[in-house]
C-alpha atoms as one frame of an Amber mdcrd trajectory, in Angstrom:
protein
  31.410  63.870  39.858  35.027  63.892  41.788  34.758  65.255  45.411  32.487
  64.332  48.203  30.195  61.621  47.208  27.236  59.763  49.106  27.290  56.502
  47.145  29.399  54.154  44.769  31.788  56.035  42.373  33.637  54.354  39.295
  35.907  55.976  36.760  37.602  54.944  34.064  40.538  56.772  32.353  41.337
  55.328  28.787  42.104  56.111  24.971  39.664  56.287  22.319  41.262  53.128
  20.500  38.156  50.720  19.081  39.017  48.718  21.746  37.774  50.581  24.584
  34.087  50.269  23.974  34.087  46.717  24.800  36.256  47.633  27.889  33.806
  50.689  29.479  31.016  48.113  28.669  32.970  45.475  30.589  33.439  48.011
  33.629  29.467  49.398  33.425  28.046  45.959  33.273  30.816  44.762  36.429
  29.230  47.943  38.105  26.126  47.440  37.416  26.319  43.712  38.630  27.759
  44.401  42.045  25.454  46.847  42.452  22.217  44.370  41.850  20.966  46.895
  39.048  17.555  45.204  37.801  17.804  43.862  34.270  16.255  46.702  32.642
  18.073  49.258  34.110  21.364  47.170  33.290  20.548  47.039  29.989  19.999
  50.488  29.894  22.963  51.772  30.956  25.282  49.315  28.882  23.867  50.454
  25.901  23.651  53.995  26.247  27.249  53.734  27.955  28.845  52.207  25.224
  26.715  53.796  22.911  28.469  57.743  23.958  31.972  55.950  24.081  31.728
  54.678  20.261  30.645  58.428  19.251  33.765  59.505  21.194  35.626  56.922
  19.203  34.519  57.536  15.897  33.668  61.077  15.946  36.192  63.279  18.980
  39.862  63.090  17.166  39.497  62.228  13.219  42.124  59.325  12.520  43.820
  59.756  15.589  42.966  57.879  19.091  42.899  60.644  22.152  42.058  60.770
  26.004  38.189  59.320  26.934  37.249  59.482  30.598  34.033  57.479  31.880
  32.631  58.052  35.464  29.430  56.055  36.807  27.805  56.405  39.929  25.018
  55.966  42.421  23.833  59.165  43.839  20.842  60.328  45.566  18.420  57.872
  44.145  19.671  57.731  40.391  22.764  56.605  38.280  24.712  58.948  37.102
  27.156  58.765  34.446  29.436  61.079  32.535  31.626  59.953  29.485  34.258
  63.090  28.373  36.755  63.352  25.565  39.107  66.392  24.742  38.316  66.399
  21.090  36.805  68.414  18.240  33.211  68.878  20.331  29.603  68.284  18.557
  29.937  70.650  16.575  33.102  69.933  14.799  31.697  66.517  13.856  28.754
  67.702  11.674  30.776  66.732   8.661  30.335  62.896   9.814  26.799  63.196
  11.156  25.406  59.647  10.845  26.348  58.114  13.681  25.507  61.251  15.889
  21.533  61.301  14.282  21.496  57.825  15.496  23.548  57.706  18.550  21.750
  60.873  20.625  18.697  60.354  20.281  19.451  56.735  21.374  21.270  57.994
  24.559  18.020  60.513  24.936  15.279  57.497  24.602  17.441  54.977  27.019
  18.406  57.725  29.678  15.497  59.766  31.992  18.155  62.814  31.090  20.162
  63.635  28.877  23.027  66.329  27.929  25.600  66.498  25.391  27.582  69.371
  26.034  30.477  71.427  23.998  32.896  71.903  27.000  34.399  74.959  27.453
  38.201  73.264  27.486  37.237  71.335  24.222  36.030  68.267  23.535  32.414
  66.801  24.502  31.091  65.996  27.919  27.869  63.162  27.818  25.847  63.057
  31.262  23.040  60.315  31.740  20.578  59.809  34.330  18.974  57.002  35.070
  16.232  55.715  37.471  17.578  54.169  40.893  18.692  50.559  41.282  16.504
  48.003  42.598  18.682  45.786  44.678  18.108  42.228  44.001  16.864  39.891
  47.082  18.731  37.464  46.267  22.530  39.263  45.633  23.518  41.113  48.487
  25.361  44.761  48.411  28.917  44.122  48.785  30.085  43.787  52.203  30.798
  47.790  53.162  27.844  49.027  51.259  25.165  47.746  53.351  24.801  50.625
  55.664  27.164  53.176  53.980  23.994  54.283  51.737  23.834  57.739  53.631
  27.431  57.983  54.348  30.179  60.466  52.156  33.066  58.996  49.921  35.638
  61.041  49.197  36.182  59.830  45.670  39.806  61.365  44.324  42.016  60.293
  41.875  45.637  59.017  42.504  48.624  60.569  41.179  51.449  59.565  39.651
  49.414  55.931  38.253  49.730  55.877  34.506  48.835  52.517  31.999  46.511
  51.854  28.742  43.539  51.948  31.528  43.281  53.427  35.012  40.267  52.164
  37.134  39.380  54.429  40.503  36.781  52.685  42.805  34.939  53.810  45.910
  34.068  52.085  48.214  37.253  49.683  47.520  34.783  46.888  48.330  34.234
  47.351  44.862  36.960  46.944  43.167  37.689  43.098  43.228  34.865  42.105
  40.900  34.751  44.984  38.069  38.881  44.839  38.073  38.242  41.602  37.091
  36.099  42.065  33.898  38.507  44.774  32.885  41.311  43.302  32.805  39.768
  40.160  31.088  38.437  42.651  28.527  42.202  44.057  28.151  43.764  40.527
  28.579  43.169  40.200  24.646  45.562  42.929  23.590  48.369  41.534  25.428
  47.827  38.124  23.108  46.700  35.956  26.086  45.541  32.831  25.533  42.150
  31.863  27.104  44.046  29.517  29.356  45.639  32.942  30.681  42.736  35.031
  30.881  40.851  33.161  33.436  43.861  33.791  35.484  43.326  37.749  35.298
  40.114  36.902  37.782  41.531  34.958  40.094  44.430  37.706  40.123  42.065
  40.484  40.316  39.988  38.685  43.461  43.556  38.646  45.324  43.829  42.161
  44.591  41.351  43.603  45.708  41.093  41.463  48.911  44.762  43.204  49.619
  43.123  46.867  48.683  40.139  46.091  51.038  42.907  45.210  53.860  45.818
  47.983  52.849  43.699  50.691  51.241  45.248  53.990  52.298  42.101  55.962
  50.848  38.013  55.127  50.624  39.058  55.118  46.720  41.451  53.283  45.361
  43.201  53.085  42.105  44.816  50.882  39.200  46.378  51.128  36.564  46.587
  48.720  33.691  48.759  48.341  30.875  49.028  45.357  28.138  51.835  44.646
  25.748  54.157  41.763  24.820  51.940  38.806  26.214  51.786  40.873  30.140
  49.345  42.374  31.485  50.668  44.856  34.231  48.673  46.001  37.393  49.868
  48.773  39.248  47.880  49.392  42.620  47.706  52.395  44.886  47.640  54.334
  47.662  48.337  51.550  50.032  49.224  51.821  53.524  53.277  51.658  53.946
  54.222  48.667  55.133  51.746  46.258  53.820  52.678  45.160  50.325  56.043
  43.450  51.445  53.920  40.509  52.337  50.350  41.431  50.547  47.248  39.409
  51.339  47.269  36.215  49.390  50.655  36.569  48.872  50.979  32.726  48.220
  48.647  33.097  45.452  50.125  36.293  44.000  53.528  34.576  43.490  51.993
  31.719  41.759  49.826  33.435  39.134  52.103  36.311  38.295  55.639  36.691
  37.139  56.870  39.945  39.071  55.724  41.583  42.446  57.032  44.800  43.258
  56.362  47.823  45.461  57.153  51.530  45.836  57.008  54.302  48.124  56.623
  57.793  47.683  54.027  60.374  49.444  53.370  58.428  52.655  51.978  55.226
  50.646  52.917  52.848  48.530  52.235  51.020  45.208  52.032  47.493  44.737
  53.235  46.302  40.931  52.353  43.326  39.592  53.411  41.563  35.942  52.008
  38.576  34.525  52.971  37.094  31.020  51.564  34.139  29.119  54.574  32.282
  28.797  52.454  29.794  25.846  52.215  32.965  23.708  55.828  34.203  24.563
């Protein structure tokens, strides 16, 4: 699903910790919301989304957590989604079937298509297809989508971005709202306090306003990473020369703890740290 593209592209790079079901489910239904997906087709999707993610998690490396990829899109009509691990394939789960007798044919009854395939590499690729969204009257596309139905994205990853999650987004019109519900998901595992975790949104919505305003790419990336009460965001490629003085930069300083940036490859990488100083 990388490459050229001709509609909304979201991936999500993760471990297989029990964790990350709730935060794929976070990023599908954040998706799925910006997107005005009707309620059935919502519901769809979350469940069979988080559905492949908790075989992945209980069934790809034994005892051990490994790599989990999710990508969801809109293309040509339908939604598209592809969950892949790097782990012991279908096959080499047999001797823990139970979850696998319930969990395809689940996948298979929720999607219009279904494949579960033993990739070559290792490991198991899941791809879903579901019906087209019906946008709702009443919530507009976000702004950049409105007329870019026919046009190409090229969706890419970043480089050289590395954290306990990595979120790409194209458009980056996007990526205000479902960076939002992911790092709320992930706000927990850094022992934030509630008080805390409605920050993450408000931190998120500055964010991506800077990425819609400095985006150096029609994708754009982040990478997040919890741990001792902070929550890290790491944002990229941005144009050089705009995260000196980001957009809200007021705001930034007041909700987070660090701001930094880096250059390297003609763009830069905005950093940003905030801790919970109650839990600290």
């Amino acid at each position: 699903m990388s490459g050229e593209i001709d509609a909304p592209w979201v991936r999500l790079e993760l471990t297989s910790r029990p964790e990350a079901a709730r935060i794929v489910r976070s990023m599908a239904s954040a998706t799925g919301e910006a997107l005005a997906f009707d309620a059935e087709l919502l519901a769809d999707v979350n469940t069979a989304v988080t559905e492949a993610c908790n075989n992945a998690i209980l069934h790809a490396y034994g005892d051990k957590p490994g790599s989990l990829s999710v990508e969801l899109g809109a293309i040509r009509g339908a939604v598209a989604v592809r969950v892949r691990d790097h782990g012991c394939g279908i096959r080499g789960a047999v001797p823990e079937p139970d979850g696998l007798k319930v969990g395809l044919p689940l996948m298979s009854a929720l999607a219009d298509r279904a494949e579960f395939i033993n990739a070559p590499d290792g490991g198991t690729e899941v791809r879903l297809s579901f019906r087209g969204p019906v946008p709702s009257r009443r919530r507009p596309w976000p702004r950049g989508l409105e007329s870019g139905g026919g046009s190409s994205w090229r969706a890419r990853l970043h480089a050289g971005l590395t954290g306990d999650v990595v979120l790409t987004v194209s458009p980056v019109a996007l990526l205000g709202s479902i960076l939002g519900r992911i790092g709320r998901a992930l706000a927990p595992s850094a022992g934030f306090s509630l008080q805390r975790c409605s920050d993450v949104y408000l931190l998120s919505d500055v964010l991506g306003a800077h990425a819609e305003s400095a985006a150096d790419s029609s994708s754009i990336s982040v990478a997040l990473g919890a741990h001792d009460h902070r929550l890290e965001f790491a944002l990229a490629p941005l144009r050089v020369g705009t995260s000196a003085h980001p957009e809200g930069e007021d705001t930034l300083a007041w909700l987070t703890d660090e701001v930094t940036f880096t250059a390297f490859d003609g763009h830069e990488t905005l950093r940003v740290s905030m801790r919970d100083h109650l839990r600290a």
